[in-house]
C-alpha positions in Angstrom: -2.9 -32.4 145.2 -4.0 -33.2 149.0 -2.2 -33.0 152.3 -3.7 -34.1 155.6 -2.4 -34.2 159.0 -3.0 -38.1 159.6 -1.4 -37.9 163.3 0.6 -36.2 165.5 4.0 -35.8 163.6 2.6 -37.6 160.5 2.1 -35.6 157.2 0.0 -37.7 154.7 0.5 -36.3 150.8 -1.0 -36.6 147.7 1.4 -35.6 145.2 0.4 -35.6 141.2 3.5 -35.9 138.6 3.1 -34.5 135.3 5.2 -35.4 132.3 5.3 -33.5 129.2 2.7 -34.6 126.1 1.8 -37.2 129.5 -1.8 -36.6 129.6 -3.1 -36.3 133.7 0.3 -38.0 135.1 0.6 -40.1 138.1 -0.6 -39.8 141.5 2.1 -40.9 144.4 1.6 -41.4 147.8 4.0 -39.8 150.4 3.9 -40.5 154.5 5.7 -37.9 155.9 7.5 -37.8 159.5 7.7 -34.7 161.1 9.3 -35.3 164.4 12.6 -34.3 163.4 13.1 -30.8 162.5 14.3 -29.3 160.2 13.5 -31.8 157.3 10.9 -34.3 156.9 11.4 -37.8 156.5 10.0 -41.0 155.5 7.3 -42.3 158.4 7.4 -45.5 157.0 11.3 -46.4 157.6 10.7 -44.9 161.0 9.4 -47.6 163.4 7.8 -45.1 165.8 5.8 -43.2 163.4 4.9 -46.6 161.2 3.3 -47.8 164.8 1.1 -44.9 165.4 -0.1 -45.7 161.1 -1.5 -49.4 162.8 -2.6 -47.9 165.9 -4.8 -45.2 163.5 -6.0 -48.7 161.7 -7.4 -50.1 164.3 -9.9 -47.1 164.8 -12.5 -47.1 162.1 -13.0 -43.7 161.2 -12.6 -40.2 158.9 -9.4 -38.1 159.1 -9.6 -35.5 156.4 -9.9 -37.1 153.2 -8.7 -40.3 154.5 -10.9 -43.1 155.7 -10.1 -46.2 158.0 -11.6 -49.5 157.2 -11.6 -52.3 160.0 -12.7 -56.0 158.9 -12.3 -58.9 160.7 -9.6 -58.2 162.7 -10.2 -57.0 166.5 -8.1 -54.2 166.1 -6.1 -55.5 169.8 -3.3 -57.6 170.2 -1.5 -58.4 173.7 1.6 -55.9 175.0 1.4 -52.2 174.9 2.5 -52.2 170.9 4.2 -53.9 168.3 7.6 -53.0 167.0 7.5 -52.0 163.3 10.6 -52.7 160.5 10.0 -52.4 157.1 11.1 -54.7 154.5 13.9 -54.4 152.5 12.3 -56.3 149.4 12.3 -54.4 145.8 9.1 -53.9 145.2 6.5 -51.3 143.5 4.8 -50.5 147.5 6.7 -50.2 150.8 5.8 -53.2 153.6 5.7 -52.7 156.8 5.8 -55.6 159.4 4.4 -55.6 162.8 5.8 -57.9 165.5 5.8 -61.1 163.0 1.9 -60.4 163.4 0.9 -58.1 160.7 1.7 -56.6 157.3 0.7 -53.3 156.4 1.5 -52.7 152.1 1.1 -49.0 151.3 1.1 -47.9 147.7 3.6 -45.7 146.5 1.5 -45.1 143.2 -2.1 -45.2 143.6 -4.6 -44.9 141.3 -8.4 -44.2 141.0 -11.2 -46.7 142.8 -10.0 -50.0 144.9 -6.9 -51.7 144.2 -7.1 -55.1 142.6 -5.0 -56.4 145.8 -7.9 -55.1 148.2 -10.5 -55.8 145.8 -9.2 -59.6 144.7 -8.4 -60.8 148.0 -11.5 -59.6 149.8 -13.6 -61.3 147.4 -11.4 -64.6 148.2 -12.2 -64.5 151.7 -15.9 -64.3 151.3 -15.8 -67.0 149.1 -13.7 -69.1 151.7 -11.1 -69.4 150.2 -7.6 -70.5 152.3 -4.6 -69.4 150.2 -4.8 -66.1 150.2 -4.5 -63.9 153.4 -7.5 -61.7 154.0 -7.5 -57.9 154.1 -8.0 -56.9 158.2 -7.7 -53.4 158.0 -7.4 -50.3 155.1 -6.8 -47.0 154.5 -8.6 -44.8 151.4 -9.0 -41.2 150.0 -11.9 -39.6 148.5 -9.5 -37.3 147.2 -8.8 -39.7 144.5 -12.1 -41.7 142.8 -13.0 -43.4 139.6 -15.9 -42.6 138.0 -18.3 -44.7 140.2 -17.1 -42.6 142.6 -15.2 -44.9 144.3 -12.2 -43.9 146.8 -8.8 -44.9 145.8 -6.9 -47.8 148.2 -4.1 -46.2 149.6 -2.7 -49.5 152.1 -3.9 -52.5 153.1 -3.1 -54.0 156.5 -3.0 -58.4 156.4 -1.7 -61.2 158.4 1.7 -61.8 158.6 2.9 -65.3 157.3 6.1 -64.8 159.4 7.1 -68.7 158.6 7.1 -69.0 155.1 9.6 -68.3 152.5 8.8 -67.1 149.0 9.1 -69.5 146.0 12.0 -67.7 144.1 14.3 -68.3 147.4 13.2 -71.6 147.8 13.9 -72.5 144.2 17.0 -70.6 144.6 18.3 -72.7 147.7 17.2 -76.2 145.6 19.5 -74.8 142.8 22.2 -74.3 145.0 22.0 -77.5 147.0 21.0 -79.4 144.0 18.0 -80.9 145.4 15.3 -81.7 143.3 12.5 -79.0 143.6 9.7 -80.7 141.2 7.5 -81.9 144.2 7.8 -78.4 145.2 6.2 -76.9 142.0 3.8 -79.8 141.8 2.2 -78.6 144.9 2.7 -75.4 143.4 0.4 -76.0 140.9 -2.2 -78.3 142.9 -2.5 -75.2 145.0 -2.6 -72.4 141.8 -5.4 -74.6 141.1 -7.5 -74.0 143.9 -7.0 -70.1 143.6 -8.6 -70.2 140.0 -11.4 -72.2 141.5 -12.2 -70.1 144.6 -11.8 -66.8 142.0 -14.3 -68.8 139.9 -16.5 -68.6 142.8 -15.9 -65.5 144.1 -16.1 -63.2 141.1 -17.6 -63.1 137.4 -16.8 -65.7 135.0 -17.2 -65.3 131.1 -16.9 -66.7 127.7 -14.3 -65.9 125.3 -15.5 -66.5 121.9 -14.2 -65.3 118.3 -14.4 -61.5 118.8 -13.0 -61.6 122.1 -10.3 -64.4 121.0 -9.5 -61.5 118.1 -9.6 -58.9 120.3 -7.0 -61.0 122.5 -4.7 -61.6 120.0 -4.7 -58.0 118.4 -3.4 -57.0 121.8 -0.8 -59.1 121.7 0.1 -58.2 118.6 -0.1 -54.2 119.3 2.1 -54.9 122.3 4.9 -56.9 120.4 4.8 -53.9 117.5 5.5 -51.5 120.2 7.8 -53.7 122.0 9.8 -54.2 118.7 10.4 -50.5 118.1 11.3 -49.8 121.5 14.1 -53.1 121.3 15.3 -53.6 117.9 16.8 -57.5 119.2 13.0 -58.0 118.8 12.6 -57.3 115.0 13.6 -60.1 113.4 11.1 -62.5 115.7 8.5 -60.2 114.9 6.8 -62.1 111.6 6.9 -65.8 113.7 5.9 -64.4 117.5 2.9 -62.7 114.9 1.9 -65.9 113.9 1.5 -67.6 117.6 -0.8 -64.7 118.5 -2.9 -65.1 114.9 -3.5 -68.4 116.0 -5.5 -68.0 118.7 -7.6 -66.2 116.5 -8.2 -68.3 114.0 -8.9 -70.9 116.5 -11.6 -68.6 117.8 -13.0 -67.8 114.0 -13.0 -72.0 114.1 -15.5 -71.6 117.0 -12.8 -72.3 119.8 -13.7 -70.6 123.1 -12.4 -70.3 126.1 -13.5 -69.3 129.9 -12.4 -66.1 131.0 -12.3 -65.4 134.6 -10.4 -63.2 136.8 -6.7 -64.4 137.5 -3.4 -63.5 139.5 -2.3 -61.4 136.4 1.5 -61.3 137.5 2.3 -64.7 138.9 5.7 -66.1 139.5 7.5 -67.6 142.0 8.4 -63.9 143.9 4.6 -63.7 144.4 4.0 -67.3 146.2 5.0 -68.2 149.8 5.0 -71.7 151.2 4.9 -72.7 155.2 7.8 -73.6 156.5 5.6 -75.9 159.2 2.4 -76.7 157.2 4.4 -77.0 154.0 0.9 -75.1 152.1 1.8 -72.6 149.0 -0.4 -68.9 149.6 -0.3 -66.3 147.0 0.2 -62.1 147.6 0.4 -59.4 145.5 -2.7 -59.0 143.1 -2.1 -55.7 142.2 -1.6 -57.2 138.7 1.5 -55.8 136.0 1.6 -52.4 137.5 2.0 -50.4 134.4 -1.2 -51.6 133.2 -4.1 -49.3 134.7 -6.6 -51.0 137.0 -9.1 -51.7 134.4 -6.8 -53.9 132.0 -5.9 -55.1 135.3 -9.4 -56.6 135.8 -10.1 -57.6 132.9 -10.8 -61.5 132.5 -8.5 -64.0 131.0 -8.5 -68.1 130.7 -5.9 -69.1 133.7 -3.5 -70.1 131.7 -1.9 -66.7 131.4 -1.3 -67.5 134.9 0.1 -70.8 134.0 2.5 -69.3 131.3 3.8 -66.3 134.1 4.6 -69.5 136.6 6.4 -71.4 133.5 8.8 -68.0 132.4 9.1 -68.1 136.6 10.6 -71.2 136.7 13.2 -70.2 133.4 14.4 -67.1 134.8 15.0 -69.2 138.4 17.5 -71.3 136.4 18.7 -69.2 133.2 21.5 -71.6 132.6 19.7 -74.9 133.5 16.6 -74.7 131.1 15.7 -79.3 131.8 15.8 -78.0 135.4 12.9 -75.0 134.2 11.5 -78.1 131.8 11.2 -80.5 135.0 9.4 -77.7 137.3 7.2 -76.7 134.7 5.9 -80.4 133.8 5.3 -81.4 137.4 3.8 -77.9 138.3 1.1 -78.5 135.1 0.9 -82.4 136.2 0.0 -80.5 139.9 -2.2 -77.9 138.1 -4.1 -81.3 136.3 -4.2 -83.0 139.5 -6.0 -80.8 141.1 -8.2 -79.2 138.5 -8.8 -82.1 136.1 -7.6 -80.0 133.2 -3.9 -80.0 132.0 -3.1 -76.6 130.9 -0.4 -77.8 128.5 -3.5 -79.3 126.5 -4.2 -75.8 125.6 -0.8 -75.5 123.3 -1.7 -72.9 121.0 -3.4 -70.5 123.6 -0.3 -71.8 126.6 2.2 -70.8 123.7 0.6 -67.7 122.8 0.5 -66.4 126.4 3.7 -67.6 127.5 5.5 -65.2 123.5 3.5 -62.7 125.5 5.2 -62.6 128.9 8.2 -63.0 127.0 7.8 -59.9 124.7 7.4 -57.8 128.5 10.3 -59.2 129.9 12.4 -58.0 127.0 11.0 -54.3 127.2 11.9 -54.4 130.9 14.9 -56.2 130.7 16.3 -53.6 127.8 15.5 -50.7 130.1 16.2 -52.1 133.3 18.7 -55.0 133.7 20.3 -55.1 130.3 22.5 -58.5 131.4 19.1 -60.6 132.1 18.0 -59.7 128.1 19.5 -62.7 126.4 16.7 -64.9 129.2 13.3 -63.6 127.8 15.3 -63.3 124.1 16.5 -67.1 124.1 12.5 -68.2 124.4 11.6 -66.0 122.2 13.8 -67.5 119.8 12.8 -70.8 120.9 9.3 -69.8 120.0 10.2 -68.3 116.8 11.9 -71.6 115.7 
């Protein structure tokens, strides 16, 4: 689809998949190192060729197709380089670490327009907002724009938090030492709070009311229908789950509403990172569920879909210790309340209906991807069901 020499000994390739009956396919993003004839080779794994990407970053600028984005970040740093290593961490991009300094995440599958994890976290630091680190530097290609014409967000380049540990290891270390972890989440969710205030700032805010409630729970509804006939252990939690996502309907029709704002979309603990000095909770990763195309990505929700990703968090950290998931969820709503002056739990039926959701994903990923983690997502769901 595009090629471009980015630098010397750098290949830079857009590559488009197509799958039968899959209407325009996928669009993957491939960083070539040439230096090594006869074959080509990833650029990223190679430290020399990922430190000539960051030395490209720091000069604003057209290459081809590709243009470099420099914001708040001087672009120099002290020594004659920094060494590159990336990170060994499954995720759906490849990160790149610089020196302890910086992080550069380049997508593997990019799509159309600016990713929600440029787009969200710019926003945040105009607005001022602290717990979230702020985009420095990013690469885009006009080769690949939405129909605004926008160009499509290729990597972005951030501060490293080289002292902090992520959530789902810390809870992971409490498990095993058996130490109590509560006044963990309850800063947890003291500091969620603040993100869904500084996104309330920062971006647009609306109203869900009756049609939008109905339009909310049909989507449920047409995901756990689709869900169902992929995994048949679904089926016979279909009629009950339908009822939990009615509700919110009908509570809508009743002239419920709720506001609707931009949120995390794909919280849990794997997507927070605490201090190991200053003891503060940051969040990363707003690319959203990445199956979802960007605009479902954007779309507004109340914050407790947040709040119900963090609470199936804290039950897949302890699978066979659901009062320790029970504890951890209470004090991170009790944090959440603390901070915000609203207790999410007070919201049961919408909380509830949010939290059937995440559940009813889990079980299509865990069916196609880690079969022995199914019976987590099924047991709530059967919780749920009654």
């Amino acid at each position: 689809m595009s090629a471009t020499a980015l630098l010397p000994g750098v290949l830079h390739l857009l590559v488009r998949v197509r799958q039968p009956g899959a209407g325009s396919g996928d669009c993957y993003q491939l960083l070539l190192g040439t230096r090594r004839p006869p074959a080509a080779y990833d650029a990223l794994a190679d430290p020399r060729t990922a430190a000539l990407l960051l030395e490209r970053l720091r000069r604003p600028g057209r290459t081809g197709r590709l243009t470099f984005v420099r914001e708040g970040w001087a672009g120099g740093y002290a020594g004659t380089g920094l060494p590159a290593r990336p990170l060994a961490a499954e995720q759906s991009h490849t990160s790149v670490v610089y020196g302890d300094r910086f992080v550069l995440k380049v997508f593997r599958r990019v799509h159309p327009g600016p990713s929600p994890d440029l787009e969200v976290p710019s926003a945040l630091a105009r607005a001022g907002g602290d717990r979230v680190p702020p985009p420095l530097a990013w690469f885009e290609t006009s080769a690949l724009t939405d129909e605004r014409g926008s160009p499509a967000t290729l990597g972005v380049l951030s501060p490293y938090l080289a002292d902090a540990a992520d959530g789902r290891r810390l809870a992971a270390e409490a498990l095993a030492a058996r130490t109590d972890f509560t006044p963990y989440a309850r800063a947890l969710g003291r500091a969620t709070a603040d993100l869904h205030e500084t996104l309330r700032r920062a971006l647009p805010v609306t109203v869900l009311r009756a049609p939008q409630s109905a339009a909310l729970a049909a989507a449920m509804t047409a995901r756990l229908a689709a869900a169902a006939a992929a995994v048949p252990a679904l089926r016979p939690y279909r009629a009950r789950l339908g009822e939990t996502f009615a509700a919110v309907a009908e509570l809508g029709s009743a002239g419920r509403t709720w506001r609707a704002q931009r949120v995390h979309g794909d919280l849990h603990l794997g997507q927070t990172l605490r201090g190991s000095r200053s003891g503060r909770w940051s969040f990363v990763d707003f690319e959203g569920e990445p199956e979802l195309p960007p605009p479902a990505r954007r779309r507004p929700h109340p914050v407790t879909r947040d709040v119900a990703g963090m609470l199936r968090s804290f039950t897949y950290a302890a699978p066979g210790a659901p009062s320790w998931a029970d504890r951890c969820g209470a004090a991170y709503c009790a944090g959440y309340a603390e901070r915000s002056g609203t207790d999410p739990r007070e919201e049961a039926a919408l909380l509830r209906a949010y939290v059937a959701d995440r559940a009813v994903h889990e079980v299509v990923y865990e069916a196609g991807n880690r079969p022995g983690w199914l019976g987590v997502p099924l047991g709530t769901i059967a919780d749920l069901a009654g």
